[in-house]
Rosetta silent file (secondary structure, phi, psi, omega in degrees, C-alpha in Angstrom):
SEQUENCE: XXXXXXXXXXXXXXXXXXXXXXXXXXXXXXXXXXXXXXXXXXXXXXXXXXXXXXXXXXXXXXXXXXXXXXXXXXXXXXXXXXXXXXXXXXXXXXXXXXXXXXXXXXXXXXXXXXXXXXXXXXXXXXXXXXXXXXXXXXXXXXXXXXXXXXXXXXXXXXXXXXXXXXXXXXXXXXXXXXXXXXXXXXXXXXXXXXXXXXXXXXXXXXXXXXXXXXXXXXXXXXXXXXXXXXXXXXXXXXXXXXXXXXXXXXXXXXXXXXXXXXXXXXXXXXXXXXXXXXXXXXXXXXXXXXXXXXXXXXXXXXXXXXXXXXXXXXXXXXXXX
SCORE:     score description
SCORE:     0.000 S_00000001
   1 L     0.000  123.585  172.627    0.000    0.000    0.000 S_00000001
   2 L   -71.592  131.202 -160.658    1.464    3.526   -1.078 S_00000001
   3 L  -100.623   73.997 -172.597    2.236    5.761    1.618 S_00000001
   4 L   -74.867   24.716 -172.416    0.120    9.232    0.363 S_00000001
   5 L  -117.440  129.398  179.261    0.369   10.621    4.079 S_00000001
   6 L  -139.488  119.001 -177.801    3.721   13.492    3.558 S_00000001
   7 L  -116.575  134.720 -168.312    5.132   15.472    6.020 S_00000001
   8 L  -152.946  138.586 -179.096    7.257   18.247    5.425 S_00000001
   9 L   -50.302  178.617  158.995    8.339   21.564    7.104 S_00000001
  10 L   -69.226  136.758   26.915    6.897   25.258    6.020 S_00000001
  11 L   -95.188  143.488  153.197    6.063   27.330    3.708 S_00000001
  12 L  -109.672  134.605  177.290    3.170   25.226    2.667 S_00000001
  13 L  -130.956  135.345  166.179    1.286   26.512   -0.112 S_00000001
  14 L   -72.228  -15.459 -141.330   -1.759   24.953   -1.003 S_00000001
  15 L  -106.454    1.764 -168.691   -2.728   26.965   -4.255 S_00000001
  16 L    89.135    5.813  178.986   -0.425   24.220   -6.433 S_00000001
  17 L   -95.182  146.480  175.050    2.266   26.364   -6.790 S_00000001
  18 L   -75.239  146.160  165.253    6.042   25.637   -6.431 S_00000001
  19 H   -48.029  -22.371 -176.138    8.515   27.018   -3.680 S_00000001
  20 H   -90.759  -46.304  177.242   10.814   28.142   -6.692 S_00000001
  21 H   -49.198  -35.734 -176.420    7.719   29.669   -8.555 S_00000001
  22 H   -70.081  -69.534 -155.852    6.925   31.765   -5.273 S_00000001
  23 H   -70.847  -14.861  163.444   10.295   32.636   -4.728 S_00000001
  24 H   -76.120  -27.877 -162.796   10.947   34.107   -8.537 S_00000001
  25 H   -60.693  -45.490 -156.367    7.472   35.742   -8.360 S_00000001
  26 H   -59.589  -70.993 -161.420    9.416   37.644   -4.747 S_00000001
  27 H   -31.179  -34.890 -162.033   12.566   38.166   -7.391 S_00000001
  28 L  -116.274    9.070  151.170   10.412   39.880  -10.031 S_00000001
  29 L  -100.369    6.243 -168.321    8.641   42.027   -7.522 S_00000001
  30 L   -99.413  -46.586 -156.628   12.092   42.988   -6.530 S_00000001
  31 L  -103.844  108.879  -31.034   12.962   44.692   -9.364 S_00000001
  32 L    28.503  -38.260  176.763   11.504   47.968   -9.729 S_00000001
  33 H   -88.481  -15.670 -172.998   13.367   48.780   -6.458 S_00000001
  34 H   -68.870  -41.895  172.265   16.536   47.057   -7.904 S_00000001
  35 H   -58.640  -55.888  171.927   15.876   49.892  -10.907 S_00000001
  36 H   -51.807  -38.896  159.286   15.677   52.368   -8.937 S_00000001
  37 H   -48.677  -38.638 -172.438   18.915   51.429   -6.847 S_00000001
  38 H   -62.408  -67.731 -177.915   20.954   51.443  -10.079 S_00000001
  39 H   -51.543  -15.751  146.108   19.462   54.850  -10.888 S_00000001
  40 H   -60.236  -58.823 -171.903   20.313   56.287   -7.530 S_00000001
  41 H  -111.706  -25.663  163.605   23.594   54.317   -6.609 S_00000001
  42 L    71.348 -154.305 -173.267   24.362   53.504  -10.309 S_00000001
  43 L   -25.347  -48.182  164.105   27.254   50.859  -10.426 S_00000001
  44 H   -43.640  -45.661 -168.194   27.575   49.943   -6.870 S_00000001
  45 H   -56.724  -87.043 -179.954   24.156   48.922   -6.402 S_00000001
  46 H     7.535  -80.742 -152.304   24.835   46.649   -9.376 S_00000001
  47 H   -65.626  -41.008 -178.442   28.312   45.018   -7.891 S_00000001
  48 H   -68.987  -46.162  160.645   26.876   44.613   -4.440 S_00000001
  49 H   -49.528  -31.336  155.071   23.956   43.026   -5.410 S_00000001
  50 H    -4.892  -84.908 -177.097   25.956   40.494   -7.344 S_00000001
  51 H   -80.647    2.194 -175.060   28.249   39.616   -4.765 S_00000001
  52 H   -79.596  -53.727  172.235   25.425   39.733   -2.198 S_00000001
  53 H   -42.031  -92.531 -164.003   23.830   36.581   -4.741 S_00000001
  54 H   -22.816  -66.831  164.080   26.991   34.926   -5.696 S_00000001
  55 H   -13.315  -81.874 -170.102   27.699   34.534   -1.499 S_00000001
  56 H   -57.347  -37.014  160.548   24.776   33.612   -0.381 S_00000001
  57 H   -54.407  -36.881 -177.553   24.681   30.869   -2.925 S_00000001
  58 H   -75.702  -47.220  179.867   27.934   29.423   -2.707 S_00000001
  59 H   -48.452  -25.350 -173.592   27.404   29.395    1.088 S_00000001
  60 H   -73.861  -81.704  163.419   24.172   27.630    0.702 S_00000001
  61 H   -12.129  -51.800 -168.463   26.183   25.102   -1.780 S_00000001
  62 H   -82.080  -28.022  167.474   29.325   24.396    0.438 S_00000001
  63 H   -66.306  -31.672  173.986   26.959   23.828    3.223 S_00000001
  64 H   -54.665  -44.213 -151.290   24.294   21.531    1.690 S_00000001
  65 H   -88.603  -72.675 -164.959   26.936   19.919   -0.157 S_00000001
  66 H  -119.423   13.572  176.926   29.764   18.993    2.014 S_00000001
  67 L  -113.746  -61.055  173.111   28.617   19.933    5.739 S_00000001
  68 L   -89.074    6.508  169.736   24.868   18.000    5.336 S_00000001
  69 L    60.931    8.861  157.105   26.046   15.466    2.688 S_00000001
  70 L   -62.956 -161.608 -173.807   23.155   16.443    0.932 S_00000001
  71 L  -114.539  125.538 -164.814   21.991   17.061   -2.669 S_00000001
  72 L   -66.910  126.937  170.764   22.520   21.166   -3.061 S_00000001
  73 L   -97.641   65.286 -176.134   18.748   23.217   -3.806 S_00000001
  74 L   -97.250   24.251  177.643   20.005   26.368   -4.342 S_00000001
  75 L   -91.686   -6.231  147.313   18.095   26.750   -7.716 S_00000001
  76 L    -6.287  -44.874 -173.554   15.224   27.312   -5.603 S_00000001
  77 L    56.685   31.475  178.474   15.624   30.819   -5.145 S_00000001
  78 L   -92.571  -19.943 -168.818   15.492   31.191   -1.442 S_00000001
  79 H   -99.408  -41.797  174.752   19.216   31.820   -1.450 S_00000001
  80 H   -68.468   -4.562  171.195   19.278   34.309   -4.294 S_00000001
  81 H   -58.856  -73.016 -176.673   16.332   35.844   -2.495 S_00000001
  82 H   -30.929  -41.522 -171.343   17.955   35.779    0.560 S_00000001
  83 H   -79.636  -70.043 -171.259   21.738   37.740   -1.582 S_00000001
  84 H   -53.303  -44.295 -167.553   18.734   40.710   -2.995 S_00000001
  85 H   -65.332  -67.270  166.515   17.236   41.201    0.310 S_00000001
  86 H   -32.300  -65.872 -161.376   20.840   41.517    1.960 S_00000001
  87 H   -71.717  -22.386  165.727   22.167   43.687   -0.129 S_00000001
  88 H   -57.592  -30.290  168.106   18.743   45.915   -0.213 S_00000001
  89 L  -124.057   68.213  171.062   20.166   46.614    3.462 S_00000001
  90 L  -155.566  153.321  167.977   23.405   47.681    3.471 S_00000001
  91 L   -84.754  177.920 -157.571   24.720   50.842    1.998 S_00000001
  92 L   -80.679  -11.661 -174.043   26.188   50.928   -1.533 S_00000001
  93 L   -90.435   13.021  171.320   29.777   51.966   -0.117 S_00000001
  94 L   -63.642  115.919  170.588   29.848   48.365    1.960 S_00000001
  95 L   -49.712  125.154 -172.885   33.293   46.635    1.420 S_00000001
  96 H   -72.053  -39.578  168.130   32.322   43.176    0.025 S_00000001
  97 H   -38.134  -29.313  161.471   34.590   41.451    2.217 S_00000001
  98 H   -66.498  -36.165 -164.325   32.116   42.635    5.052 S_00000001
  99 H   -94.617  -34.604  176.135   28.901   41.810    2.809 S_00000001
 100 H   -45.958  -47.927  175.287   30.990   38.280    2.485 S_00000001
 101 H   -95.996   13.665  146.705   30.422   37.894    6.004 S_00000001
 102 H   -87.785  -34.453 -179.630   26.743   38.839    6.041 S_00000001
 103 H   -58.047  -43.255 -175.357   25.920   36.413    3.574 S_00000001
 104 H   -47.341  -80.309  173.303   27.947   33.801    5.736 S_00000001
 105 H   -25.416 -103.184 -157.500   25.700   35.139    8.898 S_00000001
 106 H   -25.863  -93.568 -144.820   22.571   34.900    7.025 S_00000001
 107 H   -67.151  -43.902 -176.708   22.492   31.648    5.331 S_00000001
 108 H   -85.033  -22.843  163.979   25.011   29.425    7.713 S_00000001
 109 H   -83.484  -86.937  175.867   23.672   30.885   10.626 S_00000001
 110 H   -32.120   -1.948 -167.547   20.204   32.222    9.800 S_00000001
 111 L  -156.804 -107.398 -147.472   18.734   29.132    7.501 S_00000001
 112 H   -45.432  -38.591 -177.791   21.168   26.455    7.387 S_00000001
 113 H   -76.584    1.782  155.561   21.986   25.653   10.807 S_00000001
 114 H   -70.810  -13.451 -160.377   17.747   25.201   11.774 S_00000001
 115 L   121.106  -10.953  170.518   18.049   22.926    9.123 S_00000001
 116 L   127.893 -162.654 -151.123   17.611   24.653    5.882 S_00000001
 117 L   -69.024  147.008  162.004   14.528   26.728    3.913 S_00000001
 118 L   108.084  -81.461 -170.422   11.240   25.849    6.324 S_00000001
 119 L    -9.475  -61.969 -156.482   13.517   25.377    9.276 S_00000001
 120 L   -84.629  149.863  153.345   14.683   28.726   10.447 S_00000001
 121 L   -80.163    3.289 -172.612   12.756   30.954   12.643 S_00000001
 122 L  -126.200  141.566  179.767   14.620   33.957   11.953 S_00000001
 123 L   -53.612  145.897  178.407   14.716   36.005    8.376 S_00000001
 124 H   -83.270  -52.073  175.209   18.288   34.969    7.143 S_00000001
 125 H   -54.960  -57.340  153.149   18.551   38.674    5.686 S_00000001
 126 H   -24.641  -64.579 -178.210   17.806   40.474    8.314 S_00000001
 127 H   -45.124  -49.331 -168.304   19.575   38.022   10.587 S_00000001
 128 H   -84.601  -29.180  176.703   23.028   38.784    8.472 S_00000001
 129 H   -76.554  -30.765 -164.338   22.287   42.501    8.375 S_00000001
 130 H   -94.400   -6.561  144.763   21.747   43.320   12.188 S_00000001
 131 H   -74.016  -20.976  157.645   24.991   40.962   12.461 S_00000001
 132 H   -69.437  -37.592  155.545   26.910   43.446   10.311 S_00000001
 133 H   -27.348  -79.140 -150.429   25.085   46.256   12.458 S_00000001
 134 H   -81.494   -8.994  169.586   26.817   45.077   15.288 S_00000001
 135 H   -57.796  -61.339 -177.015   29.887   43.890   13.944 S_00000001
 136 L  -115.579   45.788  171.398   30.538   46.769   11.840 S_00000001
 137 H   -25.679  -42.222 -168.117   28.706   49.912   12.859 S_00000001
 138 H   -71.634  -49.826  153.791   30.617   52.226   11.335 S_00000001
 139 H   -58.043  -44.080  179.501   30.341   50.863    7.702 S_00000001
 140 H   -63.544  -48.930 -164.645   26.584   50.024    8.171 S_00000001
 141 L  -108.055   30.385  152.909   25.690   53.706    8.996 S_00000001
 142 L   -68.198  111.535  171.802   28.225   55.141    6.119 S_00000001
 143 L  -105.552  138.740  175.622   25.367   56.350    3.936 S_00000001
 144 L  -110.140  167.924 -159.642   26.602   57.773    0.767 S_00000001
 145 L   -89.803  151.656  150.084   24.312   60.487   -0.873 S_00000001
 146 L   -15.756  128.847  174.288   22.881   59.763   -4.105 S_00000001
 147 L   -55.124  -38.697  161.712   24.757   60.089   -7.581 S_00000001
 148 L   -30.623  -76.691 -118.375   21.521   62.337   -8.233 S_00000001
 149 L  -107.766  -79.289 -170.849   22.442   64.743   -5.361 S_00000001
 150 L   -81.741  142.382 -159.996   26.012   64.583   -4.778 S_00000001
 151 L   -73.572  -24.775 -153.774   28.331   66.100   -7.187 S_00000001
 152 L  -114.263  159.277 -176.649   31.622   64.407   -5.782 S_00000001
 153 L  -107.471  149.401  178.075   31.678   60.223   -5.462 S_00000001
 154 L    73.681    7.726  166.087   32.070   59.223   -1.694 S_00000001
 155 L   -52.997  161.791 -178.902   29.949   61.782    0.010 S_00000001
 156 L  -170.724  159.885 -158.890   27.869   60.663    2.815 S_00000001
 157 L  -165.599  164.426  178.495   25.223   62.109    4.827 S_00000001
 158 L   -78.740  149.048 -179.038   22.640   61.334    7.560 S_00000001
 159 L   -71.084 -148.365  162.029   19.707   59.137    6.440 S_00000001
 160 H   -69.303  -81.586 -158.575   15.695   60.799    7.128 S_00000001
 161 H   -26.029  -39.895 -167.935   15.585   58.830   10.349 S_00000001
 162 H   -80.954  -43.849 -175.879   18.492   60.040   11.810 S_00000001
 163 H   -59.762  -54.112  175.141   18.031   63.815   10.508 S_00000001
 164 H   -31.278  -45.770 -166.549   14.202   63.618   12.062 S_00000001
 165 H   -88.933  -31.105 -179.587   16.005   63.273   15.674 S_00000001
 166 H  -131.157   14.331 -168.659   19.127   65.427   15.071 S_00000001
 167 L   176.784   75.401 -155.923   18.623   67.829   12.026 S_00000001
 168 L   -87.811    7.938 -161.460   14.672   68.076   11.189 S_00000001
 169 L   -94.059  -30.416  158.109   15.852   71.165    9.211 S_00000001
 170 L   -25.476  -19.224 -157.938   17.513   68.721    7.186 S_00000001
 171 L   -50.634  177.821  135.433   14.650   66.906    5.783 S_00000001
 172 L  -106.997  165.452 -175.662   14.068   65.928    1.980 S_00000001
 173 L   -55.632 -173.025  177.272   10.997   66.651    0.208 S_00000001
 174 L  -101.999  -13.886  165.339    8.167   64.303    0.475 S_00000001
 175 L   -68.029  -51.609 -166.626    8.491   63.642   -3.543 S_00000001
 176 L   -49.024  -61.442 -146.142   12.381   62.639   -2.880 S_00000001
 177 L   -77.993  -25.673  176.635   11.203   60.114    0.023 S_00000001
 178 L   -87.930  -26.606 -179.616    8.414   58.717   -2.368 S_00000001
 179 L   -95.746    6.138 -167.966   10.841   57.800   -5.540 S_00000001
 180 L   124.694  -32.171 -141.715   13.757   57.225   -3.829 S_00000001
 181 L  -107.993   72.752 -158.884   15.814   59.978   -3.924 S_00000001
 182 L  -156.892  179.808  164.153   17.643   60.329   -0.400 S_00000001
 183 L   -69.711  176.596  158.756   20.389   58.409    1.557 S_00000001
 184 L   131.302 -175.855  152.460   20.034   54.956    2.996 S_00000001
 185 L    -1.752  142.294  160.099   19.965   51.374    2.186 S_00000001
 186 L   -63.021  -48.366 -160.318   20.147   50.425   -1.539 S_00000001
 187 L  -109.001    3.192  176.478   16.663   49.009   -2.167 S_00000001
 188 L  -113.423   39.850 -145.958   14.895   50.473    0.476 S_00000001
 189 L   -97.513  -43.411 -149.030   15.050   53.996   -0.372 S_00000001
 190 L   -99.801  101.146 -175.281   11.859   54.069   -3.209 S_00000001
 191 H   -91.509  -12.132  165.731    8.616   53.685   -1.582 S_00000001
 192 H   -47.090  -68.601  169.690    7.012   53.829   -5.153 S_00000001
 193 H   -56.852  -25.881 -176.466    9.146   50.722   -6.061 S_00000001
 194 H   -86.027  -29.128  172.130    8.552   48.821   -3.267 S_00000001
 195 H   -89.141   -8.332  135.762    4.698   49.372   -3.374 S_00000001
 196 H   -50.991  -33.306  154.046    4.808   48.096   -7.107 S_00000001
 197 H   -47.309  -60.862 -166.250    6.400   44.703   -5.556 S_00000001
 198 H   -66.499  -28.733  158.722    3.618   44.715   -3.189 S_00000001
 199 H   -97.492   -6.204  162.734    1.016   44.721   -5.954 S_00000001
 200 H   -52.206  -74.633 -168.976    2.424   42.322   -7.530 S_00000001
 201 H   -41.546  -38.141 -157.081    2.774   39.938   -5.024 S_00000001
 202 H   -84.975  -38.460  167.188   -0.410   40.726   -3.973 S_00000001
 203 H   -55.399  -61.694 -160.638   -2.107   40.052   -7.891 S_00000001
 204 L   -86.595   11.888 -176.962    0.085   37.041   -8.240 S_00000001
 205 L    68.969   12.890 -168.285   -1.071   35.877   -4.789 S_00000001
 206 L   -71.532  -33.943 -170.167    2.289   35.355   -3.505 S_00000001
 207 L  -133.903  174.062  171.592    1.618   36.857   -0.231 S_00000001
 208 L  -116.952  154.915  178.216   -1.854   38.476    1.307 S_00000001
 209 L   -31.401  -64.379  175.154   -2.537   41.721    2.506 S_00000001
 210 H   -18.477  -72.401  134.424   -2.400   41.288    6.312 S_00000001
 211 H     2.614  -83.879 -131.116    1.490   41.437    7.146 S_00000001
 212 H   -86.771  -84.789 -178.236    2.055   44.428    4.658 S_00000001
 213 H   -47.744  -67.425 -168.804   -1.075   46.578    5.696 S_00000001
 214 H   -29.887  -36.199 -125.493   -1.233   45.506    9.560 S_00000001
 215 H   -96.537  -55.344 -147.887    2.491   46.816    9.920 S_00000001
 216 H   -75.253  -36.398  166.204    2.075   50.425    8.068 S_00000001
 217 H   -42.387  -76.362  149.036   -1.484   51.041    9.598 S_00000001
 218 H    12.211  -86.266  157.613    0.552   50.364   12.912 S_00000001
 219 H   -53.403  -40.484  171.238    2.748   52.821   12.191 S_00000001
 220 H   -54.962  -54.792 -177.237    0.689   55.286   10.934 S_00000001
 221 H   -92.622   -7.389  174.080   -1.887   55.738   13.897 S_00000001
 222 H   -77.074  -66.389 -177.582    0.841   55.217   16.678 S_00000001
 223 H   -56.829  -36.370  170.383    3.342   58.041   15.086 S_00000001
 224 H   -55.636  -32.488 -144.301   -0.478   59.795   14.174 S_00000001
 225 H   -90.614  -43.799 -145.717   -1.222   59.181   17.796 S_00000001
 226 H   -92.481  -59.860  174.081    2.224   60.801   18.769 S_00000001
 227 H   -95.411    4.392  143.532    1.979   63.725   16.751 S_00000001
 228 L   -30.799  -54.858 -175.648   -1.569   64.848   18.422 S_00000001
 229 L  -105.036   28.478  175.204    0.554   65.371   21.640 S_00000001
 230 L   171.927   61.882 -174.272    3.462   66.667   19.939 S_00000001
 231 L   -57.129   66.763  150.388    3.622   68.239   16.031 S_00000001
 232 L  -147.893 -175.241 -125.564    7.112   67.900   15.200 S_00000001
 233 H   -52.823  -47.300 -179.334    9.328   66.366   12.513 S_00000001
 234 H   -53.185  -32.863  175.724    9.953   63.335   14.683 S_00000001
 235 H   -86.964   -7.928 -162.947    6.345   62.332   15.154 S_00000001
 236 L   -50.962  116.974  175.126    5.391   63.175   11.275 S_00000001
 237 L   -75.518  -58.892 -172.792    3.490   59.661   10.713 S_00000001
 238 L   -36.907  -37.630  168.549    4.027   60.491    6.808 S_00000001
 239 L   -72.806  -10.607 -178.685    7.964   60.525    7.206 S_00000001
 240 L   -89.053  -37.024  179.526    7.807   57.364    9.281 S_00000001
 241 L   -85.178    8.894  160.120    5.807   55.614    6.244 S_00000001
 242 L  -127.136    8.900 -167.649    8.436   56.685    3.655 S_00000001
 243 L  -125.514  171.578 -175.281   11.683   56.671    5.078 S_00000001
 244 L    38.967 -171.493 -179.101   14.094   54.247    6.321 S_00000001
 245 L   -61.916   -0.085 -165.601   12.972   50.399    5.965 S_00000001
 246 H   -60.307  -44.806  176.032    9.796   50.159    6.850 S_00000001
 247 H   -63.013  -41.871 -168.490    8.246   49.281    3.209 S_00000001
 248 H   -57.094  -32.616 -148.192   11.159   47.103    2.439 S_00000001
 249 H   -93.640  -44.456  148.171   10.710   45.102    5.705 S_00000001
 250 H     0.460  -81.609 -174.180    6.986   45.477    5.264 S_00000001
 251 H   -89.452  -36.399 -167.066    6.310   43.999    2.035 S_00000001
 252 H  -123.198   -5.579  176.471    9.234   41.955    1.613 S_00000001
 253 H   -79.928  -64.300 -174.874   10.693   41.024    5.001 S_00000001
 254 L   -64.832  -18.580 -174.397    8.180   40.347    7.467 S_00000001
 255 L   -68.190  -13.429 -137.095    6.338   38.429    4.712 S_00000001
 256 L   -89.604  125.111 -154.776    8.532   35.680    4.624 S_00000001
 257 L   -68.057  -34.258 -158.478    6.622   32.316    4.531 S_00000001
 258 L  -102.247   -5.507  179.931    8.694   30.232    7.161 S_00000001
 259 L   -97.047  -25.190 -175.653    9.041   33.116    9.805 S_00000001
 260 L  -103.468  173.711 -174.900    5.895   34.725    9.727 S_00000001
 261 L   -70.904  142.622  170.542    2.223   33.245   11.361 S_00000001
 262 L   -87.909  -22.802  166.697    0.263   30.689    9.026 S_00000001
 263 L   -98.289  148.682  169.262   -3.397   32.656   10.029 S_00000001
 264 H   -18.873  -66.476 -174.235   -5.100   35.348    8.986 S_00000001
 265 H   -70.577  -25.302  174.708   -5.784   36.524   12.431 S_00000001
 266 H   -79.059    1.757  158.001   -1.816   35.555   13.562 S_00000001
 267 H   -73.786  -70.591  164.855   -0.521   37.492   10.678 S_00000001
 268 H   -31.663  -70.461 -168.386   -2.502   40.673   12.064 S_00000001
 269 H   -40.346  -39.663 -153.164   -1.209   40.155   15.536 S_00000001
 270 H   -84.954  -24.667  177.050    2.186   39.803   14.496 S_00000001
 271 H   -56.600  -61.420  179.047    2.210   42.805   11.906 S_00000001
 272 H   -49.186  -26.489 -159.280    0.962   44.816   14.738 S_00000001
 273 H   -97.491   16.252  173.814    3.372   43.686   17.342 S_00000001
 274 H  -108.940  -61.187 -167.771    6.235   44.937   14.497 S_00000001
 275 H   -55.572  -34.298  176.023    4.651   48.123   13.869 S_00000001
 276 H   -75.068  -33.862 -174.838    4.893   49.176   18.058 S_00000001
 277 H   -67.641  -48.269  155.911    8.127   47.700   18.340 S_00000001
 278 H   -53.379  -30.056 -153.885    9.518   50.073   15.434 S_00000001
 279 H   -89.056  -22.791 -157.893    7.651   52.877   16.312 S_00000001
 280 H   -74.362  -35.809 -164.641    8.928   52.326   20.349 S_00000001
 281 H   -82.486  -43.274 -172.308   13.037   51.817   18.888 S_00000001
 282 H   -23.349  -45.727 -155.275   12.076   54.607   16.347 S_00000001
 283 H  -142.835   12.496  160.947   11.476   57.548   18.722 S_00000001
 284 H  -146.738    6.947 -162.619   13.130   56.474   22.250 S_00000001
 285 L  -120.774  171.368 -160.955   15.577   53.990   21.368 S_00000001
 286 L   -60.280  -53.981  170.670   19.743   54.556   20.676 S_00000001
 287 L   -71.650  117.006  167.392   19.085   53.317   16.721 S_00000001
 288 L   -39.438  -34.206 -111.458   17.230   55.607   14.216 S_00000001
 289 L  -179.503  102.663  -84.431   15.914   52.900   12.973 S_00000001
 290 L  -165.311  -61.629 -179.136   13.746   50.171   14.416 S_00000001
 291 H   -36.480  -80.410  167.942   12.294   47.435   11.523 S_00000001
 292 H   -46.248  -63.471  161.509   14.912   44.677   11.482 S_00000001
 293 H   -10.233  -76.145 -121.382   14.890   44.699   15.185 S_00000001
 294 H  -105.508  -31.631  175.174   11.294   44.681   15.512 S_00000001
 295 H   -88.296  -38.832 -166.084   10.680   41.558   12.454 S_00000001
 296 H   -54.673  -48.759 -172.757   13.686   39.530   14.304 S_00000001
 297 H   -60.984  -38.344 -176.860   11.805   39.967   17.568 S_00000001
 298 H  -105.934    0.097  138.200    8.466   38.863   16.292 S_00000001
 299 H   -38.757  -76.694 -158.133    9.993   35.886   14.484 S_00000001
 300 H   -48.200  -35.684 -172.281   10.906   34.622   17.577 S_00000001
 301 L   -99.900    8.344 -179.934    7.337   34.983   18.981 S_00000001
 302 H   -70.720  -12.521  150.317    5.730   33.636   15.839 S_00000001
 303 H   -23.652  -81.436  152.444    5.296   29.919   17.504 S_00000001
 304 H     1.221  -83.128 -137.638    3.543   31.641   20.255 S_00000001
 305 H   -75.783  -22.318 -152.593    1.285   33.393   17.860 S_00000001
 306 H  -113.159   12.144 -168.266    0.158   30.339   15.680 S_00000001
 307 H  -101.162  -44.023 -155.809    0.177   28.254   19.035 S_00000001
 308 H   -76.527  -36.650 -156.709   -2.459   31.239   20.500 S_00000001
 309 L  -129.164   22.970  159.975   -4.995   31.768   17.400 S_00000001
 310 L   -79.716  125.588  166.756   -4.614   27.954   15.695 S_00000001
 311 L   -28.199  137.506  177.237   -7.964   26.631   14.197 S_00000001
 312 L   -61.257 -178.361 -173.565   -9.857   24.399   15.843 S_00000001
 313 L   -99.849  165.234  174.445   -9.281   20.934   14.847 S_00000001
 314 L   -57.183  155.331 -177.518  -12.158   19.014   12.509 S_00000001
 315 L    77.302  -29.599  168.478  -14.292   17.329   14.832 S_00000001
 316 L   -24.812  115.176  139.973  -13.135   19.144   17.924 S_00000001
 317 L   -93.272  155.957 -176.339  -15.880   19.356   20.598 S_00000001
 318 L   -98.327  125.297  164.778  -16.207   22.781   22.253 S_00000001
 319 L   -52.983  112.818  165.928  -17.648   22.709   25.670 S_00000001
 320 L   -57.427  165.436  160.912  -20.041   25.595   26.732 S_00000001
 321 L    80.134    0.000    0.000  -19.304   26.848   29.762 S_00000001
C-alpha cells in the first residue's frame, strides 16, 4: 500500500504552486526597487547586489553539499532571495569582504543551521544585516548620498531617520522620500518601487494583505497618535511611512513564509506587534531605525502566535461553559 500521508516543514502553499515559482514571483517584484537602486547608486548597487547573490549561494552550496552530505537546492531561489534582500540593506559603499560575512551570517547561521529553507525561525537577511550592524557599525551607517544629489563620489550624509532626531531642518521633500531619492539602504530607499512589488505579489497571490497593511497602519496611527501630543518632525506619521525600511521590511521582510504566522488573524497580531516595536526603537531607542529589530523579535514569537490563534481541529468538541 502507497504511503500518500507526507510530512514536510513550512512554507506550505496549497494553491499548487512551487517554492521556486513563489520565490521568482518575490525576485520579479524585486525589481523595480533594484531599478531604482541602479538609478540612484548607479554601479555599486549593481556590484553589491551580485556579490550579495553569488555569497549567499555558494554558502548555501558548500553547506548543503559537504557539511549536510546532501543534494545542493540552491536553484530554488530562497538563497538568491535571501543575496537581494541583503544587499537591499546595506549601503552601496559596503566593502564586500564585510557583505561576504553577512551572507555567511545569514544563510550558515540564519537558515542552514535550523536545518535549511522551512527550518529557520529567523529572516536569514535580516539576521546577516543586524549581524553586520553590530559587527561593523561604522560601515553600516556610512550612507553615501545619491549620484543624483552629490556632485563628488564618496559623500555621505545622515539618512531621514536620523536627521528627524538630530537635524529636522535637514529633511528631503516628500516627492524625494516617495521615488527614492535620499540616503540609505540600496533598495529600500523608493517607496514607489517597493509598493509596485507589493502589488504584484499581492495580484500574483504570492503573499496576502495582512502582514504588509497591519504593519504600516501600525505605524501610521501610533506616530499619528504621537503627533496629536506633539507636532514635530519626529512624530510626522508620513515621514515614518516613507523613510528608512519600513516598506522594504513590510512587504518583503516580514512576509517571509517560514518566519511569519500561518493565520489570517496571527498574521494581524504579528504585523501589529512589528509596527509598536519600530515605532517604540524609532522615537526612544539609541538606533534611528527600528524594523529589522522589531521583524527579528516577532519571528521569535511567531510559535507563540500560531500556538495562541490555531484553528480548531475538525471534529473538535467545544464545551459551553
Amino acid at each position: 500500500m502507497t504511503n500518500k500521508l507526507v510530512v514536510s516543514p513550512s512554507p506550505h502553499v496549497h494553491s499548487g504552486d512551487t517554492i521556486a515559482k513563489n520565490m521568482y514571483g518575490v525576485l520579479i517584484a524585486l525589481v523595480p526597487a533594484f531599478i531604482v537602486s541602479l538609478y540612484v547608486f548607479g554601479l555599486d548597487a549593481f556590484v553589491l547586489t551580485l556579490a550579495s547573490v553569488v555569497f549567499c549561494v555558494i554558502t548555501e552550496y558548500v553547506v548543503q553539499r559537504y557539511m549536510f552530505k546532501k543534494e545542493p537546492t540552491i536553484l530554488d531561489g530562497s538563497a538568491i532571495i535571501t543575496g537581494v534582500l541583503l544587499a537591499f540593506n546595506v549601503p552601496s559603499n559596503l566593502p564586500l569582504w564585510i557583505l561576504a560575512v553577512g551572507a555567511i551570517a545569514a544563510i550558515g547561521i540564519g537558515k542552514m543551521s535550523f536545518g535549511g529553507l522551512g527550518n529557520n525561525i529567523f529572516n536569514p537577511a535580516l539576521l546577516g544585516r543586524v549581524f553586520l550592524l553590530i559587527s561593523f557599525p561604522a560601515q553600516m551607517t556610512s550612507w553615501p548620498l545619491p549620484s543624483t544629489i552629490a556632485s563628488v563620489d564618496g559623500v555621505t550624509a545622515a539618512t531621514v531617520l536620523e536627521n528627524i532626531k538630530y537635524n529636522p531642518g535637514a529633511l528631503p521633500s516628500i516627492s524625494d522620500m516617495f521615488f527614492g531619492l535620499e540616503g540609505g539602504s540600496i533598495g529600500e530607499m523608493s517607496v514607489m518601487a517597493l509598493l509596485l512589488g507589493l502589488i504584484y505579489m499581492l495580484w500574483k497571490k504570492i503573499i496576502s494583505w495582512h502582514i504588509p497593511v497591519s504593519i504600516i497602519l501600525t505605524v501610521a496611527l501610533f506616530a499619528g497618535g504621537m503627533y496629536l501630543i506633539d507636532p514635530s518632525p519626529v512624530n510626522n506619521p508620513l515621514i515614518h511611512l516613507l523613510s528608512g525600511g519600513l516598506m522594504l521590511g513590510a512587504v518583503f521582510m516580514a512576509t517571509d513564509y517560514a518566519t511569519s504566522p500561518l493565520s489570517h488573524k496571527g498574521m494581524i497580531i504579528y504585523g501589529v506587534g512589528i509596527g509598536i516595536v519600530t515605532m517604540c526603537i524609532r522615537l526612544w531607542g539609541s538606533y534611528p531605525e527600528g524594523v529589522s529589530f522589531a521583524i527579528l523579535l516577532m519571528n521569535a514569537f511567531t510559535p507563540l502566535i500560531n500556538n495562541y490563534v490555531k484553528p480548531k481541529r475538525f471534529g473538535e468538541v467545544v464545551k459551553n461553559g
